[in-house]
C-alpha positions in Angstrom: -53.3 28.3 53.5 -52.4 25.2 55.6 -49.2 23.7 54.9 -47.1 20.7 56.7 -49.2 18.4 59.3 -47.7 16.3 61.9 -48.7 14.2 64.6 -47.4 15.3 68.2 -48.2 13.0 71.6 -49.3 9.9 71.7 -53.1 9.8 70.9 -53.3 10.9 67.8 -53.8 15.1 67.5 -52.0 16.9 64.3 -50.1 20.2 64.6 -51.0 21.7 61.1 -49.2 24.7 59.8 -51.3 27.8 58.8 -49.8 30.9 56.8 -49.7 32.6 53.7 -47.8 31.3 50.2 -44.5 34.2 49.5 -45.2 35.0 45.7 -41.5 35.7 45.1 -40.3 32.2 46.5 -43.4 29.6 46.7 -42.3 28.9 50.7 -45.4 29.0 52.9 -44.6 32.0 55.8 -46.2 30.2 58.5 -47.8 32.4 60.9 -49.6 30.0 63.9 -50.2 26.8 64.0 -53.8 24.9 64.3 -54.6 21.5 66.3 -56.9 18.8 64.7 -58.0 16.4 67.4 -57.7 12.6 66.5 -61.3 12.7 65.6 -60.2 15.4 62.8 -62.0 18.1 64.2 -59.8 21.5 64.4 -59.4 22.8 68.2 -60.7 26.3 68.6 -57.8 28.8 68.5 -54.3 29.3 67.1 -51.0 28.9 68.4 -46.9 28.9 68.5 -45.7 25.6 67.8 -44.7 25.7 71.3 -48.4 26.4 72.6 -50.0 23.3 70.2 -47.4 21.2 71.5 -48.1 22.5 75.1 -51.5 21.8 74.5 -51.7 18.7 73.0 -49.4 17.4 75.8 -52.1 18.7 78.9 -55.0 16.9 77.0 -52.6 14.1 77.3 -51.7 14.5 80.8 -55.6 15.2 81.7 -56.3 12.1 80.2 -53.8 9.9 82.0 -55.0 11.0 85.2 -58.8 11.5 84.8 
């Protein structure tokens, strides 16, 4: 189940939460996180918070000095 998006950088990619719905309390336990790229596509692969973020930010970087 997908839960919370939110944009991260500058260009326009979404962190979107991915995990499974807790019967007993209706919270999502979020277990990796997907990228959509600002064209809405989802970014092969799953990741920490951390590691979208990381990502998102060399795409970035790549594309500031390419």
């Amino acid at each position: 189940m997908i839960g919370n998006g939110f944009a991260w950088g500058r260009t326009g990619y979404t962190i979107m939460e991915e995990g499974e719905l807790d019967p007993a309390t209706w919270q999502l336990k979020i277990s990796h996180y997907l990228v959509a790229e600002p064209s809405g596509h989802t970014v092969p692969g799953r990741f920490t918070l951390e590691q979208a973020r990381a990502w998102i930010e060399e795409r970035e970087s790549e594309a500031d000095s390419g």
